[in-house]
N, C-alpha and C positions, 0 to 999 in steps of 0.2 A: 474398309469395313469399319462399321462400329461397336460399341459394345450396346450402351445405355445412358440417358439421362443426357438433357440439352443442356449444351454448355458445359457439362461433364462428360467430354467423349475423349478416347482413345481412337486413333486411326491409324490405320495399314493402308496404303497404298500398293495395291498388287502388280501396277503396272501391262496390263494385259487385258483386253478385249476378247480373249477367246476362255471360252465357261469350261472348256475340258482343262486349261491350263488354268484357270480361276480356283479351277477343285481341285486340283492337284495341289494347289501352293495355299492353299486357304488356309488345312491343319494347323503347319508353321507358324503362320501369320497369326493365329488364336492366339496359338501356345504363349506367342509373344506378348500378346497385349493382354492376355490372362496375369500372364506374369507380371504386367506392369503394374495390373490392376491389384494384382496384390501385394506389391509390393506397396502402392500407395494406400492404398486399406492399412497397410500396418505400419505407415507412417503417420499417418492420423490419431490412429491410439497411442501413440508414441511407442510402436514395439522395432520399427525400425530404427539402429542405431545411427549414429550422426557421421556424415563423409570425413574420414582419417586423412590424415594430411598422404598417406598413399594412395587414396583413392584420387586427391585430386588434382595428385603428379601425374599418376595413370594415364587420368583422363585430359590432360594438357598434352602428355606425352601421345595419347589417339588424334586429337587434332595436328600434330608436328606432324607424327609419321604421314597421314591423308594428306600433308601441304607438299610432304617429301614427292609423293607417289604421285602429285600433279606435274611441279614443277623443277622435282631435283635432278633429273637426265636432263634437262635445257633450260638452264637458268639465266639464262638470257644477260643483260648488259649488267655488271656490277655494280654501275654509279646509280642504275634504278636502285639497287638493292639496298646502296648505303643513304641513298634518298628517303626510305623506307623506315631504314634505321634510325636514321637523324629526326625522323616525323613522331617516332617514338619517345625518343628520348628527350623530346624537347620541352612536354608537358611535366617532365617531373620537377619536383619539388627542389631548386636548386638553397645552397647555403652559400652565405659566407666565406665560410673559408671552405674552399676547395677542397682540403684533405678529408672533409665530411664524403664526399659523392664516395672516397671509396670505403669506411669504413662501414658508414650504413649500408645498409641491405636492399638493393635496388626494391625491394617488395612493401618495404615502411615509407620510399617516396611517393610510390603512383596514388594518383588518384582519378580512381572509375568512374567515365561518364555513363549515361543513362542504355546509353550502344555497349556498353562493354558491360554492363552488368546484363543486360539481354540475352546477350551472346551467350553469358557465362550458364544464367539460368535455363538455357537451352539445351546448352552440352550435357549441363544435370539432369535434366530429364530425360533425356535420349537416351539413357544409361541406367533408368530407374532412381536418382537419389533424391533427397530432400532437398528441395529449395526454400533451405531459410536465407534470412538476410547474411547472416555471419558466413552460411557456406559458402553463397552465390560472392560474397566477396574475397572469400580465399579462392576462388576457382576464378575470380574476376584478374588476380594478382598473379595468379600462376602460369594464364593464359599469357598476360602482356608479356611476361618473361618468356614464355617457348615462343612469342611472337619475336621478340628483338633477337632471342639466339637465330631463330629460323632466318630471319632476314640477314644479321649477321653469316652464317654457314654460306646464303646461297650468294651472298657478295662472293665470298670467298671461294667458292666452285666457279664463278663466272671469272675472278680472276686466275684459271688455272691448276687451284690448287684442288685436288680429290683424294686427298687424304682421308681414311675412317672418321667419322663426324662423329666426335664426340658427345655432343649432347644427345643424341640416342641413348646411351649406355644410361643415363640417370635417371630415363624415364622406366617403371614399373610399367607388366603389362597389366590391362584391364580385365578385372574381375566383378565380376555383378554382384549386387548389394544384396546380403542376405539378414532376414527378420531372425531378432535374438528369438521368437517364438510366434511363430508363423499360423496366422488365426485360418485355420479351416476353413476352406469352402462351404458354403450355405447346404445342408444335405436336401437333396428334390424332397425326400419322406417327412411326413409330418402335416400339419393343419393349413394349409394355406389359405391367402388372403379373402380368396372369392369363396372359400368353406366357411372361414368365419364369419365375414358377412353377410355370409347368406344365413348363416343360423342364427345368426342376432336380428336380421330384416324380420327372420321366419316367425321370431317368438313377438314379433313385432304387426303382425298379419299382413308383411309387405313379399315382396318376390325382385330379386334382382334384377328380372327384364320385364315388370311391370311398367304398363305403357297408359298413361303417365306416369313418370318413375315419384315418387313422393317426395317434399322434401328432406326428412330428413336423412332418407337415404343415399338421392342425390347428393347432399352434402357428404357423405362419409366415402359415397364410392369415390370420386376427387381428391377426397384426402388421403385414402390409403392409396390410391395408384400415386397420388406424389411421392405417399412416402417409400413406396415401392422401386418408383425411379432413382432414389437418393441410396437407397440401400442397396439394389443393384439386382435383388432377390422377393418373391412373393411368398416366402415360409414362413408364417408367423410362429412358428416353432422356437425359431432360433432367435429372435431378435429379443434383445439384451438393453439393459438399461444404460449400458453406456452406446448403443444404436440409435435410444432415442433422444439422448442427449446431445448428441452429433446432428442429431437430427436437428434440434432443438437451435445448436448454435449455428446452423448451416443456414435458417431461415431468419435468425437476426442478423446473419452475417449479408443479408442480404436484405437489408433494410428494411423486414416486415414490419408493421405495425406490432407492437406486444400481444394488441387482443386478437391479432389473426392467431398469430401463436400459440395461445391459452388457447382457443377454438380447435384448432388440430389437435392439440396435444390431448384436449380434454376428449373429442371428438372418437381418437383411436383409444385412448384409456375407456371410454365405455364397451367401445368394443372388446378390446382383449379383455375386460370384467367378466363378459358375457361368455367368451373361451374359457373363460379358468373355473368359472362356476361350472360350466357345463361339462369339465373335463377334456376339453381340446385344447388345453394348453398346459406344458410345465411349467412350473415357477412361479413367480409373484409377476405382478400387473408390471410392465417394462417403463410407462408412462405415468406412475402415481407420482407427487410431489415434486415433477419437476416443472411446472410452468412458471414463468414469472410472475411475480405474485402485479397485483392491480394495485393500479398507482392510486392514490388517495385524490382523487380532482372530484369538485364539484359539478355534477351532470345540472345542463337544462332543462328548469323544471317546467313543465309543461301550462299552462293556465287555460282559463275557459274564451271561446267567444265572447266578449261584450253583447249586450244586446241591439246596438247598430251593427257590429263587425255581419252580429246571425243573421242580422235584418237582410243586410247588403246582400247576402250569400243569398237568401231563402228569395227573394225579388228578382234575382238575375238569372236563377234558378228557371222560375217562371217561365221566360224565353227558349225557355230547352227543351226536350224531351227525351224517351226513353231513361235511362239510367242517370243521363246529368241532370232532368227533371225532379226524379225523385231519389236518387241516394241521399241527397243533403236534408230534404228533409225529414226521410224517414231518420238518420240515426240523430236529427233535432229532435223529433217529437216521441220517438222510445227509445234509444240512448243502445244502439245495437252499434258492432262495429260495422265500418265498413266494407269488409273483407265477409263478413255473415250474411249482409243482403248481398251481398253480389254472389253468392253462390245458391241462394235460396229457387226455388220453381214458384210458379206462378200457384200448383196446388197445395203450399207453405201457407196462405193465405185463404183462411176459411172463417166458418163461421161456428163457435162453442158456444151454447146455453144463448142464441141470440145475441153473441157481439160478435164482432168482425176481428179476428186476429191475427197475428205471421206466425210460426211458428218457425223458432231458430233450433235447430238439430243436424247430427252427422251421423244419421242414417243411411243407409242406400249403398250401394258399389260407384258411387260418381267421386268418389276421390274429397268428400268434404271433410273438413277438419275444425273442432274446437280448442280454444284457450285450455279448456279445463272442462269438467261435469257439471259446475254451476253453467257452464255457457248457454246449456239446455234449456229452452225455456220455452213459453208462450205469453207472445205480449198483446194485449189489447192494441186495435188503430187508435190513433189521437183521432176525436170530431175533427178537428183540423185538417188534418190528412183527407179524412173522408169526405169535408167539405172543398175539400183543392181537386178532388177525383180522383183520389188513389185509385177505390176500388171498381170503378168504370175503369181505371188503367187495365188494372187486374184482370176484368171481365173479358177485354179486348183481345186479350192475348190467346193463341189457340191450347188446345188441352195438350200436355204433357212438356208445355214454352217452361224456362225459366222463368225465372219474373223479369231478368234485365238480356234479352236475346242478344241485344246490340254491343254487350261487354265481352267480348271473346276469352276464351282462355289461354292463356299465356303460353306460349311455346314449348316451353320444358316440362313444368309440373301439371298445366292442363287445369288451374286452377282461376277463375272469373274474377275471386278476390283480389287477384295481384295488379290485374291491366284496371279493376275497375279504382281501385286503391291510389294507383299511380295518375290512370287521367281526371279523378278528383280536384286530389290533391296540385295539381298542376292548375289547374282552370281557378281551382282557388285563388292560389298565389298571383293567379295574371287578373283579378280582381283588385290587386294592390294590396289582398295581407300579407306583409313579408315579415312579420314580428317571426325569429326564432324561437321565439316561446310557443306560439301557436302551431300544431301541428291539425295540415289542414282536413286530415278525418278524424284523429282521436280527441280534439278541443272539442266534438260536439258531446263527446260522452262528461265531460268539466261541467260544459254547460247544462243538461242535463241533469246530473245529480244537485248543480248547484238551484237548479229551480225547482227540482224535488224538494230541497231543504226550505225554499220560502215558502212552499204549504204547508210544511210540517208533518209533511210524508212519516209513514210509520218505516224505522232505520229495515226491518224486515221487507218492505212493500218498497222500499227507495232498493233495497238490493236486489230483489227478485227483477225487476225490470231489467237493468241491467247489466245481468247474470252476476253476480259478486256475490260471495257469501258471506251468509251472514249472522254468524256461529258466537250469539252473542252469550249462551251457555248450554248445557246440554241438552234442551228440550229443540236445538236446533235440529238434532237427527230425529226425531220424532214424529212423526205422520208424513202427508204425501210431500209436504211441502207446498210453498205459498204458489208455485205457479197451479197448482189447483184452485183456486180461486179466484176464477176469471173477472168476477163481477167486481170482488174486491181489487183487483189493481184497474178493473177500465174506471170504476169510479176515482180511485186514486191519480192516474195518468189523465184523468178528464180535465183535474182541478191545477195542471201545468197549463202555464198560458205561453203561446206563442206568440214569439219574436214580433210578427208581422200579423195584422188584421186581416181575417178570413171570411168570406162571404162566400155561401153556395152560388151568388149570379155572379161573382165574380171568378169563380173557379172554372180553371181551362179542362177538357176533354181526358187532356194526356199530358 
């Protein structure tokens, strides 16, 4: 049986195939590995104290007697025994002058190979104690000596002699390892994991078996159930700052990256924010100020398309259809990401005051999401677009189509921007831009504002296109806002010239 947590398990072997004898002997078996388990919980915080030199006579002297009870009624040929003996003794550390072997202490010459420190660290467990390095070596030293006595004793029974064996008498019996203060069991009562989740999803307008589950709640359900597995317990009640600190070093102990680390940590500290404010939880946030702080490296900065790289794209483009057709050059010619058209409907694209526009929004129950409230917009077509046959695309499509039908939504979150984002960006790269500077959806939004700035675009009318705000003083909050003036950005967005030369004879269908 197990307890919890892969790679961190305890096991009972029950030995038995039959369930009425299973349940009978199961209690026991708990009881045992409950106890072990806390006994290493409280070796972790450092409240279990460290193996005494009786403990690990004891537990030398549990392996003799077990060797007794095999082989001490028939100990068979003596010279195997002193064979034995001799195999032992021959690895230690010899001196000079002879009179050293007896004054030293047979325990200051051995020296444990990688099998004998195993062994030793074995016996330690099996018993409940700590396996540090210092112990596992005093337990490694104690062992080889009941091992040369033993084999000495049973030379000596095989030659006749059954006299009382004195090396019994100096072993202590075995006593289990007790915590100087013994950390309580987790109490069932209190706020648990999937209550406070759910009341921070709640205030968030998400629902735990939300189908597709959002991301950022998928993110956090993963993170608490890891951190659930490590702790052993789902009662955010109890867990404690030094819980999550353990926690903290159990995942560099395990070679995470730092910013995964900073991402969980930060991830559950919003959550239990959200307990404490609301009154589901005691105490102070168990996660504040402990992540590793961010290393000071210089990130790649991103740059714009060149005006051949766009060419290249927008021309190959051509060849396509459906979504590889026109993602590339919609977020060329209005600077949207690509994650926003690919979730858009075909009904996104209409007509205000006589122009033809998309309109980018996270309306509806379809699971859409924005950057932010500037993301919200409405953008004029580029004539270019409409001269390539955007909106014959448009037209073709049946009433209540996405705009890009042929971009599926993604497995998990249910979301068009991820698969359409991902096969972009690949088909890009297999055109030959491999610069790591270029990032092969969001270079076109670089590009874009950077040919905003050779008209001379108004900083107002360059941000409204490509949702940014642009809060150059307080009269920014003041009226509707520029995407009400449709006339003014299609005229503005008219005078961006595209990449590649456009002709209505020469524009494809779809």
């Amino acid at each position: 049986m197990r307890l919890f947590g892969v790679g961190r398990e305890f096991r009972e072997n029950l030995r038995t195939k039959d369930a009425t004898e299973a349940k009978r002997l199961s209690p026991d078996a708990v009881a045992r590995l409950c106890a072990k388990l806390d006994q290493t919980r409280a070796a972790v915080v450092g409240e279990l104290p460290a193996s005494s030199g009786r403990d690990i006579a004891a537990l030398a002297g549990e392996w003799y007697r077990a060797e007794c009870a095999t082989y001490g009624d028939n100990p068979g040929r003596a010279e195997d025994w002193e064979e034995t003996a001799s195999a032992l003794i021959d690895p230690l550390q010899q001196f000079e002058d002879p009179g050293d072997h007896a004054t030293i202490p047979i325990e200051d010459r051995i020296h444990l190979r990688p099998d004998d420190r195993a062994e030793a660290a074995a016996l330690l467990r099996a018993h409940g104690h700590v396996g540090d390095a210092d112990t596992v070596t005093r337990m490694g030293k104690a062992l080889f000596a009941a091992k040369l006595d033993f084999a000495n004793e049973m030379a000596r029974r095989a030659g006749g002699d059954w006299s009382p064996d004195p090396s019994l008498v100096r072993f202590p019996p075995v006593t289990a390892p007790k915590a100087a203060a013994p950390t309580p069991r987790p109490s069932p009562v209190g706020c648990t994991f999937d209550a406070l989740l759910s009341g921070w999803a709640a205030d968030r307008g998400m629902k735990l078996d939300a189908k597709p589950v959002p991301r950022a709640l998928y993110d956090r359900q993963r993170t608490i159930a890891r951190l659930g597995a490590f702790l052993g317990h789902s009662n955010a009640s109890v867990v404690t700052q030094a819980d999550a600190v353990r926690w903290k070093e159990e995942m560099q102990g395990r070679d995470l990256h730092a910013s995964t680390v900073r991402n969980d940590l930060s991830e559950m500290s919003a959550v239990w924010t959200w307990g404490l404010r609301n009154g589901k939880l005691p105490g102070a946030n168990p996660f504040t100020g402990i992540s590793p702080p961010k290393p000071k490296t210089k990130r790649t900065a991103r740059r714009a398309f060149t005006d051949v790289e766009a060419s290249l794209v927008l021309v190959a483009a051509r060849e396509k259809s459906g979504a590889m057709r026109w993602l590339p050059w919609l977020a060329c010619l209005t600077g949207t990401r690509i994650s926003e058209i690919c979730q858009a409907d075909a009904a996104d694209v209409l007509t205000l005051d006589g122009i033809a526009v998309i309109r980018i929004h996270d309306e509806g129950e379809d699971g859409r999401s924005l950057k932010n409230e500037d993301s919200r917009r409405t953008i004029p077509i580029h004539p270019a677009l409409i001269a390539e046959g955007f909106l014959r695309y448009v037209a073709s499509l049946p009433k209540g189509s996405p705009l890009f039908p042929d971009v599926p939504p993604d497995a998990v979150f249910g979301l068009r921007g991820v698969s359409g984002s991902r096969r972009v960006g690949a088909w890009v790269r297999s055109l030959g831009i491999t610069d790591p500077h270029i990032g092969p959806n969001h270079s076109w939004r670089h590009w874009f504002i950077g040919a905003c700035r050779r008209v001379s675009m108004h900083v107002e009318v360059r941000s409204a296109l490509p949702g940014h705000a642009a809060k150059l003083d307080e009269s920014a909050g003041y009226g509707d806002g520029m995407g009400t003036f449709v006339q003014v950005l299609f005229d503005a967005i008219s005078k961006v010239s595209c990449p590649v030369d456009v002709t209505p004879e020469q524009a494809p269908a779809a």
